[in-house]
Structures are given as structure tokens and as C-alpha cells.
N, C-alpha and C positions, 0 to 999 in steps of 0.2 A: 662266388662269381659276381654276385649282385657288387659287392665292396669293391671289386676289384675295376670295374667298369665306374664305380663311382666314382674312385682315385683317380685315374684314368681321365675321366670329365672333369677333374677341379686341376689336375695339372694341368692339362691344357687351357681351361681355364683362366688361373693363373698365368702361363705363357702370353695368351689373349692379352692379358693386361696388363702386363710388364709391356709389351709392345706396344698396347693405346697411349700406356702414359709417355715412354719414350717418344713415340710421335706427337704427342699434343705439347712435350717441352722442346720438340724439334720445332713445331707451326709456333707455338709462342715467340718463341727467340727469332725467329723468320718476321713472324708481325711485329715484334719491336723493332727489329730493327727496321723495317721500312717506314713503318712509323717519325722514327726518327731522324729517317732522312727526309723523310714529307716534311717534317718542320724544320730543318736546316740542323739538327745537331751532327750528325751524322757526316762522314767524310766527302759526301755529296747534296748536293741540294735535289735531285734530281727528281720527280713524282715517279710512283710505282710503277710497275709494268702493272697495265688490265691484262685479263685473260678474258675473251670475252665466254660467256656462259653455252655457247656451243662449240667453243672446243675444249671444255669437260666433259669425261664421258660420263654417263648418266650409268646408274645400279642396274639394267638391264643389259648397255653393251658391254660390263663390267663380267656379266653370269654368261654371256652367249661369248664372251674371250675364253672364257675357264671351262666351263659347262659345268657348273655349283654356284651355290650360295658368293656373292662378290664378299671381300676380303676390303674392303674402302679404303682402310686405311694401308696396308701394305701396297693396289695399285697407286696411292696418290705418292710414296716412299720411292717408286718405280722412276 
């Protein structure tokens, strides 16, 4: 039983972080390219869009939308 709860935790696990990495080479490729448009290579000259810092939601309105543990990187995918 113990093993089988164990496999169980390393697949999802695993799941976990085929999904971080997927997101973190989704925000890479997002910051280069804005990047790149901040310094003129890019198909526009244009400056970023700010977001400003409260209108992210914070790890608490994240847990009182679900009612569990926030998931970050899937609401920020959202």
C-alpha cells in the first residue's frame, strides 16, 4: 500500500514539473520577446505593458478562489 501511494506522489510529481518547466519556457519566450521589443529589434518599438502589482492576485486570493493550496503557476496560465 505504502508503494503504491508512493508512485502515486512521484507521478504527480512528475506531472508538477513537466508543467513548471512548460510554463517557465512559456514566461521565457514572453520576456524575450518583450525584451526585444524594449530595444527596437522586434516588430515594434513599443515599451511593455506594466501590470501594476495590485492587480495580481496575491497566494491568499489564489487559496480563498479554490479553497486549497494555490496552484501559481497554472492561475498565472489562466
Amino acid at each position: 500500500m505504502e508503494g503504491e501511494e508512493r508512485a502515486h506522489r512521484e507521478a504527480h510529481f512528475q506531472e508538477e514539473l513537466e508543467s513548471l518547466k512548460a510554463s517557465v519556457a512559456r514566461l521565457t519566450s514572453l520576456l524575450e520577446k518583450i525584451l526585444r521589443n524594449v530595444v527596437g529589434e522586434g516588430p515594434s518599438n513599443r515599451p511593455a505593458i506594466f501590470v501594476p502589482p495590485s492587480a495580481i492576485a496575491q497566494p491568499e486570493e489564489i487559496m480563498s478562489e479554490h479553497g486549497q493550496e494555490p496552484n501559481i503557476i497554472q492561475h498565472l496560465s489562466t
